[in-house]
C-alpha positions in Angstrom: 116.7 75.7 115.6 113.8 77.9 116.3 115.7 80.8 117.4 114.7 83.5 114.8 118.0 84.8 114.4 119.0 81.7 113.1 116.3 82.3 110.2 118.0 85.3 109.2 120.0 84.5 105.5 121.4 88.1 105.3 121.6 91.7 107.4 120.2 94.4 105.6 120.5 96.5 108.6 124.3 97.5 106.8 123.9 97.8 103.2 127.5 99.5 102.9 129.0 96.1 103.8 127.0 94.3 101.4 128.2 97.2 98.6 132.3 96.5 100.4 132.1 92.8 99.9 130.9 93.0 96.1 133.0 96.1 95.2 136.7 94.1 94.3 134.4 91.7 92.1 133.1 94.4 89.6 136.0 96.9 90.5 138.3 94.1 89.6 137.5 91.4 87.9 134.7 92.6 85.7 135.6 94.2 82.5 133.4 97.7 82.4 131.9 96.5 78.9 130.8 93.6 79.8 128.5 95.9 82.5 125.6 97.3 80.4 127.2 98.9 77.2 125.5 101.1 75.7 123.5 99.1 72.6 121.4 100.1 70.0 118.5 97.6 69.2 118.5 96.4 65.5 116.4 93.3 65.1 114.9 90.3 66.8 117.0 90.0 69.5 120.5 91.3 68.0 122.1 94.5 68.8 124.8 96.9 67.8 127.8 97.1 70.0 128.0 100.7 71.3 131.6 101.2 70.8 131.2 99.3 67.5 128.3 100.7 65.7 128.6 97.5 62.7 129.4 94.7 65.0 126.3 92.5 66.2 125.6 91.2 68.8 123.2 88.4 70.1 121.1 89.5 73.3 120.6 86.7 75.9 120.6 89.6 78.9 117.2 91.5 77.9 113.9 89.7 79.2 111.2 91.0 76.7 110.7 86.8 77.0 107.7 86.7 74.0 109.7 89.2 71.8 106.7 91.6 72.1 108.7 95.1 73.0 108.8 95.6 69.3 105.6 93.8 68.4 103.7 95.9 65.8 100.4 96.4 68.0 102.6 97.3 70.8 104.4 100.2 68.9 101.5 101.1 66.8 99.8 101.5 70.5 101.7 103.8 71.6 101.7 106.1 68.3 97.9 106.0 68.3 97.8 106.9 72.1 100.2 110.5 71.5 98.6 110.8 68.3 95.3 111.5 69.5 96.6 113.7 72.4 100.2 114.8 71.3 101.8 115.0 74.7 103.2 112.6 77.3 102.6 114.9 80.3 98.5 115.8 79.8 98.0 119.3 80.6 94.8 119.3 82.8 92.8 119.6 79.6 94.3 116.5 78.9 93.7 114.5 81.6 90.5 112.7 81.2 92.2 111.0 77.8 94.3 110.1 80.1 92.0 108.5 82.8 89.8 107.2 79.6 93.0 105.3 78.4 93.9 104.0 82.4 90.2 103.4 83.1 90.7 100.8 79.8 94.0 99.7 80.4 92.7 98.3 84.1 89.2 96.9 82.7 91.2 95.1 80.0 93.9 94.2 82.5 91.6 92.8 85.1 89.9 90.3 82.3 93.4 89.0 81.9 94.4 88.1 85.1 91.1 87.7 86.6 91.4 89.9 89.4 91.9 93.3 90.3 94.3 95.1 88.6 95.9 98.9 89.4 98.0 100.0 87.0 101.1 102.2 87.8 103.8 104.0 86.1 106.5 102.0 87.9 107.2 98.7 89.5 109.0 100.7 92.3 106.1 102.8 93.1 103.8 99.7 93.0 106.4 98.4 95.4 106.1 102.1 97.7 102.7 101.9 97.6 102.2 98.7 98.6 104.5 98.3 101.1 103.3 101.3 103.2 99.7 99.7 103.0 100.8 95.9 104.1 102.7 97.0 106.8 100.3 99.6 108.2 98.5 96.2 108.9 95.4 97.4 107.3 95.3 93.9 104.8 95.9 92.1 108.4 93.0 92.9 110.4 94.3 96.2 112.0 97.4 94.0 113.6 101.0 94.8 112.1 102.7 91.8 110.2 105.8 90.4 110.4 107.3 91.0 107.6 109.5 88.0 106.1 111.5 88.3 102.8 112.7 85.4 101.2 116.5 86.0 101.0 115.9 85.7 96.9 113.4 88.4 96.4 113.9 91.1 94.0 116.2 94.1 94.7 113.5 96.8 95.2 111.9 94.6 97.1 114.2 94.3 99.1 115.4 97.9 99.6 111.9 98.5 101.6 113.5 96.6 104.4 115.3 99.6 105.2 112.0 101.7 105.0 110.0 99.3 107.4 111.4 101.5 110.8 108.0 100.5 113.2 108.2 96.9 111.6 109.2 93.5 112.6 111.3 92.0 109.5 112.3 88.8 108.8 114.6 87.5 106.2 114.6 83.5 105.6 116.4 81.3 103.2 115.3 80.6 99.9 112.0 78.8 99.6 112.3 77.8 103.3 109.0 76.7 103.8 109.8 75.2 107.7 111.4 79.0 109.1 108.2 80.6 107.3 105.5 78.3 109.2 107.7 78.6 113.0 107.4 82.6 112.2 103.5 81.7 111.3 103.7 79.4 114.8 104.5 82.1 116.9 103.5 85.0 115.5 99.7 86.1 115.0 100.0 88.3 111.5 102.5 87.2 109.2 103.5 88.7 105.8 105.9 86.9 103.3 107.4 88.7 100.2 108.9 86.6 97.4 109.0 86.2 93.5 106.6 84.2 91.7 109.8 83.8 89.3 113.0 84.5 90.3 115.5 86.5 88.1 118.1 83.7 88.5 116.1 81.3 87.7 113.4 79.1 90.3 110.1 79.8 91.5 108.5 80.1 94.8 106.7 76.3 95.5 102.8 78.7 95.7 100.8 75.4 96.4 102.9 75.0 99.5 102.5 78.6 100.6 98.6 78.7 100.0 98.6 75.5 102.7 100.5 78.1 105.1 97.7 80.5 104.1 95.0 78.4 104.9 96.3 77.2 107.9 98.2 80.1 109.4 96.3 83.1 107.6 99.5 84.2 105.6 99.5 87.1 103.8 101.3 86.4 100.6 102.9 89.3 98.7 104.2 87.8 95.3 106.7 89.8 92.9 105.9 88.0 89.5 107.6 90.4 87.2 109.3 87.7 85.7 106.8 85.2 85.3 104.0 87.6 83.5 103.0 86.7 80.1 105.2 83.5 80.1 102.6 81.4 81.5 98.6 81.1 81.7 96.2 80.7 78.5 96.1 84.4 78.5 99.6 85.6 80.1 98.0 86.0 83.5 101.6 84.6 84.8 102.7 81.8 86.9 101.8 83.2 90.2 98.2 84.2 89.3 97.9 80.5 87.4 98.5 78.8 90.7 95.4 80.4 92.5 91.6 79.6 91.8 89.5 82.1 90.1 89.2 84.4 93.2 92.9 85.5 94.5 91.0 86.5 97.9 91.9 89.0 100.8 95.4 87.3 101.7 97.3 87.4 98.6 98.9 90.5 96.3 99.9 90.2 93.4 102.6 92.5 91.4 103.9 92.6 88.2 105.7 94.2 85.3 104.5 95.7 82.3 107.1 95.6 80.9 109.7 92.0 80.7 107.3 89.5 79.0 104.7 92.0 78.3 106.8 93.8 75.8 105.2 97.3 76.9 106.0 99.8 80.3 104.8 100.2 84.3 103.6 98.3 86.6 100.6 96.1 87.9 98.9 95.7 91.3 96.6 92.4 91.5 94.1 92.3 94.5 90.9 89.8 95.3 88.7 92.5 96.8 86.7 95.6 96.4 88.0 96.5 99.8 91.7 95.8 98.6 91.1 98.0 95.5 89.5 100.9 97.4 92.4 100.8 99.8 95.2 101.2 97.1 93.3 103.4 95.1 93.1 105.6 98.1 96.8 105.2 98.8 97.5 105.6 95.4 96.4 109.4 94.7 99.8 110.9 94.4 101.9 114.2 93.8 101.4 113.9 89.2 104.6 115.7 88.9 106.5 112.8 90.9 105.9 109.8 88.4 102.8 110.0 86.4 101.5 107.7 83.4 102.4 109.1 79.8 100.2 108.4 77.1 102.7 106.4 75.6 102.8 103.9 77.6 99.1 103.5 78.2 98.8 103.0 74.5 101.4 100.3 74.3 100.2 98.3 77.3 96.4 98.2 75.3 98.4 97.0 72.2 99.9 94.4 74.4 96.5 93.3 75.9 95.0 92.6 72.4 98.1 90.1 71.7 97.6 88.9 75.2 93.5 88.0 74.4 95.0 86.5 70.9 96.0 83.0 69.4 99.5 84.3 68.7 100.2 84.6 72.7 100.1 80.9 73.0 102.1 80.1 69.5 104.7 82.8 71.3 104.5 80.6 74.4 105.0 77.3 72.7 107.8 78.9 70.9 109.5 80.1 73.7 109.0 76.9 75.3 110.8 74.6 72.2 113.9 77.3 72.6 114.2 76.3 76.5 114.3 72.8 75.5 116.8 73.1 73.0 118.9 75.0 75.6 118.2 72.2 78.2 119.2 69.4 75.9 123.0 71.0 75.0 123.5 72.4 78.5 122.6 70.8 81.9 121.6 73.5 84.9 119.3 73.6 88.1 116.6 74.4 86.0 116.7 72.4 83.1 113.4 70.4 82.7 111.1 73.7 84.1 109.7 75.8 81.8 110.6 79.5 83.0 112.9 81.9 80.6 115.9 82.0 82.4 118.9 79.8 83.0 122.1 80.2 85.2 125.2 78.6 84.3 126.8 77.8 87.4 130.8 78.9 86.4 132.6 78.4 90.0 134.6 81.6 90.6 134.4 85.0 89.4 137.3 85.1 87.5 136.6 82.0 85.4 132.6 83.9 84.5 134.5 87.2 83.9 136.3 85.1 81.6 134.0 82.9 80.0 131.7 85.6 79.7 134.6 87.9 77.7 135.1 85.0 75.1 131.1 85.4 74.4 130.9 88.6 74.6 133.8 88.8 72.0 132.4 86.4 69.9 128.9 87.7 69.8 126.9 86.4 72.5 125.6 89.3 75.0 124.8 87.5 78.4 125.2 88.8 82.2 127.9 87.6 84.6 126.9 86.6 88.0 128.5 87.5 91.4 128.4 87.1 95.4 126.6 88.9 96.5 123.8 89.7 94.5 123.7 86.0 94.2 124.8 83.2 96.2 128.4 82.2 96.9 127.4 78.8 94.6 126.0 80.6 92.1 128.6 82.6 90.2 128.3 82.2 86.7 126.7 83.3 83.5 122.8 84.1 83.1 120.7 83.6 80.1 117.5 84.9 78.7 115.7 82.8 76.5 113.4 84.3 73.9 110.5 83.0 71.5 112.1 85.6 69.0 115.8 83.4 69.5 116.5 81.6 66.1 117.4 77.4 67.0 121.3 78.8 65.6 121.1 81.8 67.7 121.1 78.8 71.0 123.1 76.2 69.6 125.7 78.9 68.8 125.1 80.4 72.3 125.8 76.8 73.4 128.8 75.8 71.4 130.7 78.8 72.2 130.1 78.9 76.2 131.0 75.1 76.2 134.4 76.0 73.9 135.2 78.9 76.4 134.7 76.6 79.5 136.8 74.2 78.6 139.2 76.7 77.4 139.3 78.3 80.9 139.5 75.2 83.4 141.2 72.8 81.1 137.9 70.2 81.1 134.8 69.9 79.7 131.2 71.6 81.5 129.9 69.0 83.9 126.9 67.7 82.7 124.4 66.5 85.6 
């Protein structure tokens, strides 16, 4: 109905009961290994188990998507960058390298994804920053929005419900498009907040929101930390590909640095010179609190010059022949799209813990799933899919989870 209660998919208003209904699913069902042990890189995308230094292991949990967080210009980046000012905390002498390297990082960034990029330290303080400005109602002609969350969008994200005290906030189900436009219906400024690509898998259907937009004057506010690099000629990612050249005064765009772009920080994508005045100006903070290091400067401008290269789009198209492999030995929701990341749907928590055990014991390193970070339906194992992923590192991947499933519930995986 219309009532826009009924929109609600979740109450953040009591986070503690959210943390109470998850706790007996990792307190006692998930082995503590199986939660983020502590692993040493080696190569490609194995890694040493932490309590067993000479036992590999394949990573399918880590989302550097292109293999780039160890690309050569990446590290070699970052040396040059301390190397020409050894220190990643610029005393003040030091700080106009510093604003040399940022002033190039954002020029170079900008060319990239054709718009207006601020660069940041952190996705969370993009996130602070850019909350505070989009509820003030200063991108909304002076009115405060309403501001609607898709009940999908990512974690930090969604912790700046809590911080939104003045604000009207809205949480609707996923990719609801009818409870956004009745909120657009009766409301005069509304403000949505959602993934471009969601880290379960699924994307946010952008044509159907920019019809909203038009219509409605929605602002948009997409998180596409998962979808940077991934797609576009030159990595601009698959929320920036699915607007013309200008992104315009109703749309943000966020990002990661890091995830597909192999490097660190965060990104802030804006349409105008008002826009970018605005954040910059809202951007001035404390430098002791969470500053840029020279490090990571450096590695993001190695990044850019793979990004602006041939060997981005043979990283792409090799990334995009590992999906299909995946897709042709095991059937899920996504199977057929091109994005990184596939969710095995298991059925109970007990039967993932399980099933992701047997992998993990066998050499497989993926990530369990569970209510209520996630769906009641969607318990079950998540996958990251990698260019740097030999064909035997997936068909190994495959063999084993279909082996453990049918180990576990007595019958073979359901193919749809």
């Amino acid at each position: 109905m219309e009532n826009d209660d009924a929109l609600a998919a979740s109450d953040v208003s009591r986070p503690s009961e959210q943390f109470r209904i998850a706790e007996p699913y990792f307190n006692g069902v998930l082995p503590t290994d199986l939660i983020g042990p502590h692993e040493l890189s080696t190569m490609r995308r194995s890694i040493a188990d932490g309590k067993n230094p000479l036992r590999q292991l394949m990573d399918f949990v880590h989302s550097s998507y292109l293999g780039l967080d160890s690309h050569p210009a990446i590290v070699s980046g970052a040396i040059a960058a301390i190397q020409a000012q050894p220190s990643l905390n610029l005393s003040i002498a030091g700080k106009q390298q510093k604003f040399n390297l940022l002033r190039e990082l954002e020029e170079s960034l900008s060319g990239i994804f054709r718009a207006r990029v601020l660069a940041f330290s952190s996705m969370m303080l993009v996130d602070l920053i850019a909350m505070s400005v989009l509820t003030s109602g200063q991108l909304t002609g002076g009115s405060k929005p309403v501001l609607v969350f898709d009940s999908f969008a990512r974690l930090s994200l969604t912790c700046q419900k809590l911080m939104a005290h003045d604000t009207r906030v809205k949480t609707i189900v996923h990719n609801d498009i009818g409870a956004l436009e009745r909120l657009c219906r009766k409301n005069p400024a509304v403000a949505y907040v959602c993934d471009g690509v969601y880290w379960m898998g699924g994307y946010s259907p952008i044509q159907e929101l920019r019809q909203l937009q038009e219509r409605y004057g929605l602002f948009l506010y997409i998180d596409d930390a998962h979808g940077i690099s991934t797609f576009g000629n030159q990595g601009e990612g698959y929320a920036r590909s699915q607007f013309p050249h200008v992104l315009g005064d109703r749309t943000i765009i966020t990002g990661s640095l890091a995830n597909g772009f192999g490097a660190s920080g965060g990104i802030l994508m804006v349409g105008t010179a008002d826009h970018e005045a605005l954040f910059r100006q809202h951007s001035v903070h404390d430098p002791c609190s969470d500053p840029h290091n020279v490090a990571a400067l450096g590695a993001a401008l190695g990044s850019c010059k793979v990004h602006r290269s041939a060997e981005l789009r043979q990283r792409q198209a090799q990334l995009a022949q590992r999906i299909d492999l995946f897709d042709r030995r095991i059937a899920t929701a996504g199977k057929g799209n091109s994005l990184p990341i596939r969710t095995i749907i298991v059925g109970s928590e007990i039967n993932a813990s399980a099933i992701a055990r047997g992998l993990f014991d066998s050499g497989f390193y993926t990530l369990v799933t569970f209510f209520p970070t996630v769906g009641k339906r969607a318990v079950g194992i998540r996958v990251c899919i990698t260019a740097e992923h030999k064909e035997g590192d997936i068909e190994g991947l495959c063999d084993c989870f279909l082996e453990q499933f049918a180990e576990r519930t007595g019958k073979p995986y359901p193919l749809r």
